[in-house]
LUMMAR-109014 format. One record per atom (N, C-alpha, C): x negated, y negated, z negated. Coordinates in steps of 0.1 Angstrom, whole numbers, plus 2048, in hexadecimal, padded with zeros to 3 digits. Last residue first. Layout:
<rs>
XYZ/...
</rs>
This chain:
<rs>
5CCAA1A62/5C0A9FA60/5B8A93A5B/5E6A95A62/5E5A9EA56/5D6A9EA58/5E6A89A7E/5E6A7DA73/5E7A86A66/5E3A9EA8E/5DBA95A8E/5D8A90A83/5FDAA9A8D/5EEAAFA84/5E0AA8A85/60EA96A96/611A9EA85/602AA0A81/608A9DAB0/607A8EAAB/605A92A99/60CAB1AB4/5FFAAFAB5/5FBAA4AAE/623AAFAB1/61FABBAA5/614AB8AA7/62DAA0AC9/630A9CAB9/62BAA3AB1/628AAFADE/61DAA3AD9/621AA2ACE/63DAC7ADD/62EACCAD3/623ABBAD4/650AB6AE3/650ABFACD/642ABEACF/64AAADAFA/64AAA7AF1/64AAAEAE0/64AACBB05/640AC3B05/640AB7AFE/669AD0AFD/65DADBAF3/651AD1AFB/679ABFB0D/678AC2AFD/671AC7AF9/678AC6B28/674AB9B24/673AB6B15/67BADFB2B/66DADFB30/66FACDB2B/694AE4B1F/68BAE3B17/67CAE5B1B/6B0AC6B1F/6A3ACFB28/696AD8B22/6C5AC8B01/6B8AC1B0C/6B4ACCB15/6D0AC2AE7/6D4AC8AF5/6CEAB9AFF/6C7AD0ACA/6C3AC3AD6/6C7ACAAE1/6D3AD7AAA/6D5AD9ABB/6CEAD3AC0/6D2AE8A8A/6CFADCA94/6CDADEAA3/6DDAFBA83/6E0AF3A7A/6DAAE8A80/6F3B10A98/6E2B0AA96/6E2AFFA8C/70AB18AA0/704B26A92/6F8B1DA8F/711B0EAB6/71EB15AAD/715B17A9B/6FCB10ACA/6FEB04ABF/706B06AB7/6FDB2BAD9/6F4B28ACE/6F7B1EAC4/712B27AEC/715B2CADD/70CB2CAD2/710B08AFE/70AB18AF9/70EB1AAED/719AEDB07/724AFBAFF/71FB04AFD/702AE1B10/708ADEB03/711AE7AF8/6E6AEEB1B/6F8AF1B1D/6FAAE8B0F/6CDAF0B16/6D2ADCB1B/6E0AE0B1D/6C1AEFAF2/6C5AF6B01/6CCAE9B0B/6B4AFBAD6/6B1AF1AE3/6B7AF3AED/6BDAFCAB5/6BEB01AC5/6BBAF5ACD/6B2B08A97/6B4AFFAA1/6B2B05AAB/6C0B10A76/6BDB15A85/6BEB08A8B/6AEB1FA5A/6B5B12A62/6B1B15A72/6B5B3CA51/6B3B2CA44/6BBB21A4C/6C3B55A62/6B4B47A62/6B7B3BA58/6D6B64A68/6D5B5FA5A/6C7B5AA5B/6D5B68A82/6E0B5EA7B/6DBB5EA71/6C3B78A94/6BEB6CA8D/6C7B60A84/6D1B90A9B/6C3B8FA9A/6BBB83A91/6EBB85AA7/6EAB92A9A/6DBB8FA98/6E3B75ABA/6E6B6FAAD/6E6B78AA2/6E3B8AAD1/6DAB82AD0/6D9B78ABE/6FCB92AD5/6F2B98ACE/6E5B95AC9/70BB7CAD8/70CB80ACE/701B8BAC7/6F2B5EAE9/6FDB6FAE9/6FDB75ADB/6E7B48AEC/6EBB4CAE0/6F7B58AE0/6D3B40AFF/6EBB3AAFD/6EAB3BAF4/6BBB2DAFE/6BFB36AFE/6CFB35AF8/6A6B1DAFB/6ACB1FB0C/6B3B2CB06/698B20ADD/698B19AE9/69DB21AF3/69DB21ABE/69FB26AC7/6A3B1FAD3/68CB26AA4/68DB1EAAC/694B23AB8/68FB2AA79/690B2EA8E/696B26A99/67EB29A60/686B21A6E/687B2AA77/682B3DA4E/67FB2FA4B/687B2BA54/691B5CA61/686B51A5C/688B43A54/697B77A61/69BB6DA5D/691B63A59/69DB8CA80/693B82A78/69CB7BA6C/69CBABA89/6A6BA3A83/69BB99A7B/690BB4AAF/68FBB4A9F/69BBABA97/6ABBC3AC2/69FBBFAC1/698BBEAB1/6C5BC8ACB/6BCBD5ACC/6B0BCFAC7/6CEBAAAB9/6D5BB9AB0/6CDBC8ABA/6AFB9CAB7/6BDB9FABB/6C2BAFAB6/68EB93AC8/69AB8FABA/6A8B93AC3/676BA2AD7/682B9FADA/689B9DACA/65ABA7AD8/65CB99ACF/66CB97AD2/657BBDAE1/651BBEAD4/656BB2AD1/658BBBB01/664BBCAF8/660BBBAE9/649B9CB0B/649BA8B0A/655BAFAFE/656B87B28/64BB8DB1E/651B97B14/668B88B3A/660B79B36/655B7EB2B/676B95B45/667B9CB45/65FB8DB44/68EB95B42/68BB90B50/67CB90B4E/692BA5B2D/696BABB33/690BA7B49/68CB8FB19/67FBA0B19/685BA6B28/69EB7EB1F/68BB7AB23/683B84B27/6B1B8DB14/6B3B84B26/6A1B82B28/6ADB8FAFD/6ABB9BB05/6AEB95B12/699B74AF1/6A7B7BAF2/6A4B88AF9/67CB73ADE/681B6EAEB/68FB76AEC/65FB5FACB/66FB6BAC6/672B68AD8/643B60AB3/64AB5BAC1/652B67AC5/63BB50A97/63FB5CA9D/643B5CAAB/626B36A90/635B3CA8C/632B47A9B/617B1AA88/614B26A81/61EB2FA81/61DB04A96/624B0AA8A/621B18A83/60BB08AAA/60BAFCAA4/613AFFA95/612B1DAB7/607B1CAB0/602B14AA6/62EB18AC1/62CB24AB4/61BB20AAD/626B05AD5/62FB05AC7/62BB0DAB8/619B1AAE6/610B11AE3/61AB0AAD3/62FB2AAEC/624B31AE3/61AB26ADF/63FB1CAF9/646B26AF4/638B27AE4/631B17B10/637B09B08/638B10AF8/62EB33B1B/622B28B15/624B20B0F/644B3AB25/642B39B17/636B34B12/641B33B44/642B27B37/642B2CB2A/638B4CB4C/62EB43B49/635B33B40/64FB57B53/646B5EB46/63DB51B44/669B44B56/662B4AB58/655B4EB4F/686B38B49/67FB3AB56/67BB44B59/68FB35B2F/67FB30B34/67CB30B41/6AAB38B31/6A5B2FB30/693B29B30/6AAB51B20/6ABB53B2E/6A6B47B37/693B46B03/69BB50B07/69CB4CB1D/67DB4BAEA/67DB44AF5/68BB4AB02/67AB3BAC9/678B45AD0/682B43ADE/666B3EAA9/669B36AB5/66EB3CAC2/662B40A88/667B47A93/66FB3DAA2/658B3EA68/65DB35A73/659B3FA81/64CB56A58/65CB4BA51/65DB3CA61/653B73A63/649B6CA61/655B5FA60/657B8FA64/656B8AA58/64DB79A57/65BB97A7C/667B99A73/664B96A66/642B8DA8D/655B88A8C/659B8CA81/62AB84A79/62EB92A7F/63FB88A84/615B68A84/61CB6DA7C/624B7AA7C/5F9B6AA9E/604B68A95/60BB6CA8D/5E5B79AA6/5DEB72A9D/5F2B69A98/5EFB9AAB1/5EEB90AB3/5E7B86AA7/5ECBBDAC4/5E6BB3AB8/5EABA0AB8/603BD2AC8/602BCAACC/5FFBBDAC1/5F3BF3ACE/5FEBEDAC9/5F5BDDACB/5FAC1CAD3/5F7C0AAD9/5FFC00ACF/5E6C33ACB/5F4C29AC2/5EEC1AACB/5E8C58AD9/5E4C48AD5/5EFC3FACC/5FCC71AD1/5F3C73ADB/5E8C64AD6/605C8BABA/604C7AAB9/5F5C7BAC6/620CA1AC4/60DCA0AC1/60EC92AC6/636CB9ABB/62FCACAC4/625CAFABC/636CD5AB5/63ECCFAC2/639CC5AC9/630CDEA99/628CDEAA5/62CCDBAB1/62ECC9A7E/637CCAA87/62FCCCA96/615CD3A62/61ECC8A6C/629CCCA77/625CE0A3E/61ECE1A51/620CD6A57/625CC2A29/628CCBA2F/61FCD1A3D/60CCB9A0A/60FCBDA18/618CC6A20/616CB59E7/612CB89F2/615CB99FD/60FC969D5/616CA29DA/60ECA89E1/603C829B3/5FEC8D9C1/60AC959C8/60FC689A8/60CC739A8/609C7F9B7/60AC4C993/602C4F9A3/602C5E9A2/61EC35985/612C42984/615C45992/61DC12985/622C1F987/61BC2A98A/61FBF5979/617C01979/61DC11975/622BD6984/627BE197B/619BEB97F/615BBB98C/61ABBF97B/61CBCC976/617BB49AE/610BB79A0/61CBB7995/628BAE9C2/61EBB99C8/616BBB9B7/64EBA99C5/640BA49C1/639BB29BF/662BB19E1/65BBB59D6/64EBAC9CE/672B999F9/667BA59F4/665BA79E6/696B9A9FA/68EB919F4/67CB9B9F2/6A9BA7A17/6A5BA7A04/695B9EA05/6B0BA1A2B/6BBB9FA23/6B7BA0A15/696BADA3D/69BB9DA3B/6A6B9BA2F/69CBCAA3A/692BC6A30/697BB1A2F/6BABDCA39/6B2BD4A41/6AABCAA3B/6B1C01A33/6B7BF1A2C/6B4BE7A34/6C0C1CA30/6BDC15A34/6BEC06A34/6CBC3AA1F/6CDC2CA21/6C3C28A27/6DCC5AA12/6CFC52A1D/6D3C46A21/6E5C679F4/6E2C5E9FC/6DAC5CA05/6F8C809E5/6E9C7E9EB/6EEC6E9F3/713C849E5/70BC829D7/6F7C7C9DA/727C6F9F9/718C769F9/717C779EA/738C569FB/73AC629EF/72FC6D9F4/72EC38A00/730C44A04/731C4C9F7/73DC1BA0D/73FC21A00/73AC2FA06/73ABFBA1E/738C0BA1B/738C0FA0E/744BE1A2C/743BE6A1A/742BF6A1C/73CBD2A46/743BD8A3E/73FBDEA33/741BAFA56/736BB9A50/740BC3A49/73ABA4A77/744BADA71/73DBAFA60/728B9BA8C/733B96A8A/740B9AA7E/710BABA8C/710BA3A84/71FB9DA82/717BC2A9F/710BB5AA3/711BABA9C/72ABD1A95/72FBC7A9E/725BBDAA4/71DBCBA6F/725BD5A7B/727BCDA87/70DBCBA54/712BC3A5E/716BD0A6A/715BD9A33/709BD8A3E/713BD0A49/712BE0A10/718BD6A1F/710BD5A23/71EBFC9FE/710BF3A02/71DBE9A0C/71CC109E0/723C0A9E6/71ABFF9EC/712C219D1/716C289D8/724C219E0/708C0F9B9/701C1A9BD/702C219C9/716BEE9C6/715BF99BC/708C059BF/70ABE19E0/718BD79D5/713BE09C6/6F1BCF9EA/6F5BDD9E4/703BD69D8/6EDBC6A0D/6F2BC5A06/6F3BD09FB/6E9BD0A25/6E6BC3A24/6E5BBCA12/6E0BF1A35/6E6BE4A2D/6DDBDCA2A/6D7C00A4C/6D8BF2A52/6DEBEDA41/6EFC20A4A/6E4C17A4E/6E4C07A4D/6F4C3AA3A/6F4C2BA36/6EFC25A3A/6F9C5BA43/6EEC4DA45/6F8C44A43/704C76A39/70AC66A42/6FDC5FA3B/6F3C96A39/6FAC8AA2F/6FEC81A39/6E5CAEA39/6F2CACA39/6FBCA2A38/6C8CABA34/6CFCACA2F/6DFCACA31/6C1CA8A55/6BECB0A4D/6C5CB4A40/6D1C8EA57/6D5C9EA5E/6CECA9A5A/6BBC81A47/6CDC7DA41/6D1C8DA4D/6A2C7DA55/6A6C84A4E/6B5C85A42/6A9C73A6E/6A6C84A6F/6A7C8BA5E/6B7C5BA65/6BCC66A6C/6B5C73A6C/69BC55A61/6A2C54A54/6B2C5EA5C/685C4DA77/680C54A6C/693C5AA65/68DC39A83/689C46A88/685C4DA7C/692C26A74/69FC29A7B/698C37A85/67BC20A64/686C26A5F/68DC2CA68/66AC17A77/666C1DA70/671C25A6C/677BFEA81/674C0AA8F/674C13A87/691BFAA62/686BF4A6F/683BFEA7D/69ABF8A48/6A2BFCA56/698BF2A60/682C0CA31/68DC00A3C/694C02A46/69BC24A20/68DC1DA27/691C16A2D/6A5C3EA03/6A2C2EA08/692C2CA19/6B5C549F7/6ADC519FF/6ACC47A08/6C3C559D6/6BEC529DE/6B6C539E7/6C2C6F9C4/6CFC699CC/6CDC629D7/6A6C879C2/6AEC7D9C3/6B8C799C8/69DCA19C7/69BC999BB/6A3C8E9BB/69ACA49E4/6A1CB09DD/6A8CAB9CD/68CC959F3/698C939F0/6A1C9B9E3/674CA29F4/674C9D9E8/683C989E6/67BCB5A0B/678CBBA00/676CB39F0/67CC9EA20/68DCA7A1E/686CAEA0E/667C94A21/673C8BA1A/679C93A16/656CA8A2D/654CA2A22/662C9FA1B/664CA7A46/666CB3A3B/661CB1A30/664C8DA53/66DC96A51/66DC9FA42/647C8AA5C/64DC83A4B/657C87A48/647C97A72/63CC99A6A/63FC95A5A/655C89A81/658C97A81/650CA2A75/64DC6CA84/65EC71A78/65CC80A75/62DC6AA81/635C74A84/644C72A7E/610C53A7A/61FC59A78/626C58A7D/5F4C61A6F/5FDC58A7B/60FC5CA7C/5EEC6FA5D/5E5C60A64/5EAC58A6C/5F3C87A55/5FBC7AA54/5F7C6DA57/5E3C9BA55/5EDC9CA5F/5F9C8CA5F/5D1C92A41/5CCC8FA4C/5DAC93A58/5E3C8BA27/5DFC94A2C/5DAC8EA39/5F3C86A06/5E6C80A0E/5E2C8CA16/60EC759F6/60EC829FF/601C7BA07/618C679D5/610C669E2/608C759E9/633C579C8/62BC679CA/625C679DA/632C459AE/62FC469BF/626C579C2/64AC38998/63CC4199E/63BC439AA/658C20990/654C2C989/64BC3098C/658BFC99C/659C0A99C/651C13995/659BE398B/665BEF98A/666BFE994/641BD599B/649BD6992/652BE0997/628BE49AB/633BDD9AE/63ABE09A4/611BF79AB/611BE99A1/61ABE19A5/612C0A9B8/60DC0F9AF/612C009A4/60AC029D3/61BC009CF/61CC069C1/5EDC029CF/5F5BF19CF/60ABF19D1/5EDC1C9CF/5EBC109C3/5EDC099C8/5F4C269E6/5FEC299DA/5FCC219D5/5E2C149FB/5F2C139FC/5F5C179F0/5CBC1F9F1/5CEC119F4/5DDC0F9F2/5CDC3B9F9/5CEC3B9EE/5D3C2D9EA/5CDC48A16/5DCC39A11/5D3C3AA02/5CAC5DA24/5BFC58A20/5C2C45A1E/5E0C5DA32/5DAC63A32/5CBC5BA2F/604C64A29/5FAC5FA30/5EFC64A2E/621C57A1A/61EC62A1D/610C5CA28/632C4D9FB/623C489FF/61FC59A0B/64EC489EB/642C4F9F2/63AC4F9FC/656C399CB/654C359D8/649C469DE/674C369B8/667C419BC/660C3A9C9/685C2999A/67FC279AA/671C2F9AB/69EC20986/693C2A98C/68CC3099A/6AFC0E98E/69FC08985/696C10984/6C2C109AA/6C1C1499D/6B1C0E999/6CABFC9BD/6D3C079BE/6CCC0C9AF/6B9BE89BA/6C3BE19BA/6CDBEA9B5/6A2BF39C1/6A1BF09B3/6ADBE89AD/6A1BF09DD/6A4BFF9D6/6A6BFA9C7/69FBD49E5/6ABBDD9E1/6AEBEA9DB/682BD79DC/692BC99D8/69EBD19D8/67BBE69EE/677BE99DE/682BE39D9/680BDCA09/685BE6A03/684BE89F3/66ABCAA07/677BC5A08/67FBCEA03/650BDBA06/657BCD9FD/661BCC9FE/656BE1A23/658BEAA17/658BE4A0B/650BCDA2D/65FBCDA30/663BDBA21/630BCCA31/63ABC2A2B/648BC8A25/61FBECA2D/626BE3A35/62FBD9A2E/605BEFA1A/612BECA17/617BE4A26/5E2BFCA27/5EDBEEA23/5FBBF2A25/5DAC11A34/5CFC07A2D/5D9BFFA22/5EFC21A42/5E4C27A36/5D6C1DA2E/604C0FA46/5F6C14A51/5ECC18A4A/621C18A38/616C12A37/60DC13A49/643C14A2A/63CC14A37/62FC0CA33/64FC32A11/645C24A17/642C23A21/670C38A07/666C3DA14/659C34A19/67BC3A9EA/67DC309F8/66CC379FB/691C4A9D2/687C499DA/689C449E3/6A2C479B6/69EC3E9C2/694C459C9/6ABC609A0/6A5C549A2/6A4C539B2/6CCC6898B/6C1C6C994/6BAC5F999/
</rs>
């Protein structure tokens, strides 16, 4: 039987992380479905229409899907599951509300969060706050998985060519009703995909030094990350929290300033390329895991980094 993975779009554009997933679905078998549910996506099928190794994209187009409902994509899924072993999606906000409703629909144990595809029906995912990992084996003849997109490599977006076929619409779900969509625009990199990630923990103080925080990232063109001690002491806002309740980054670089390095805190950003820490504790648990330390003050370390980046771009102009 074949693969299907669940696309995350905004009916214009391929969300990233859905790349990511393609990597791995094509890990569990070569016959890969992707489905495209939305509304007025044609954009979205064809451009996943030309990702190597996938088969076909069965694209569901209805105005009840403009905005997306789990309660709404539910019954879709459960009716094409019908055809396949696999049910694939990231493990992101997207998935992790979405992929339980539908694994209880079916009957089945959720595979969440792997990291890893050993076999068809054998995975590694992290446990414990990263501290652990275990080897899942399920005997489901059906599968629901979830993938954590940083652990796989994205998709290339040209070469193949996969037929584009029509479904149809379920009723919607008359319980809720999609009221607005707030959301938060920025001119930087997304966190969970952006390859240099800076980020600010208990250690700042207060909301207004992340300014040091964000003038850096500018200069580096990078993401701005904060522990749950920062989101918590209302240093700013939760959408940028890194950690096992937050996002999971893996970056190029990550920087991590004033911050210990709580275990939960590290599930979020251990597997970073290269870690550096700033902190003036010498013993924070951060330095255990940072492939470079400065134990400094870091109202006296980040105004020196950023003249030296000014200094840098001076002399590149």
């Amino acid at each position: 039987m074949s693969v299907l993975l669940i696309a995350e779009h905004n009916n214009k554009e391929v969300k990233p992380f859905t790349l990511n997933a393609i990597t791995a679905a094509t890990q569990i078998d070569k016959d890969l479905h992707i489905l495209v549910i939305g509304n007025k996506a044609d954009s979205v099928a064809k451009s996943l229409s030309e990702v190597p190794n996938v088969k076909k994209i069965i694209h569901i187009d209805n105005e009840i899907y403009e905005n997306y409902l789990a309660e709404n994509f539910t019954p879709i899924i459960v009716k094409y599951a019908e055809s396949y072993s696999h049910i694939l999606c990231s493990a992101n906000t997207f998935g992790k509300n979405l992929m339980p409703r539908v694994s209880a629909l079916l009957d089945i144990s959720q595979v969440s969060d792997i990291i890893k595809v050993i076999s068809s029906d054998t995975f590694l995912r992290p446990i414990y706050a990263g501290n652990a990992l275990a080897t899942i084996k399920s005997t489901d003849k059906k599968k629901c998985i979830t993938i954590r997109p940083t652990s796989f490599d994205p998709a290339p977006t040209s070469g193949g060519s996969a037929e584009i076929v029509k479904g149809e619409a379920k009723e919607s779900f008359q319980k809720i009703k999609f009221i607005k969509r707030e959301e938060v625009k920025s001119d930087r990199p997304e966190l969970g995909t952006a390859r240099v990630v800076i980020s600010g923990g208990r250690g700042m103080q207060k909301a207004e030094n992340f300014k040091l925080i964000t003038a850096i990232a500018d200069k580096l063109n990078a993401a701005v990350g904060a522990s749950r001690a920062a989101v918590d002491a209302g240093y700013i806002s939760n959408d940028h929290q890194v950690g096992q309740t937050g996002k999971v980054v893996v970056p190029d670089l990550y920087i991590a300033v004033g911050i210990s390095g709580a275990i939960q805190h590290l599930a979020g950003m251990k597997e970073s390329k290269v870690i550096v820490a700033i902190n003036k504790d010498g013993e924070a648990p951060i330095f255990s895991i940072a492939d470079y330390g400065l134990e400094a003050d870091l109202f006296d370390a980040l105004p020196k980094f950023l003249e030296e980046l000014n200094k840098l771009n001076t002399i590149q102009k």
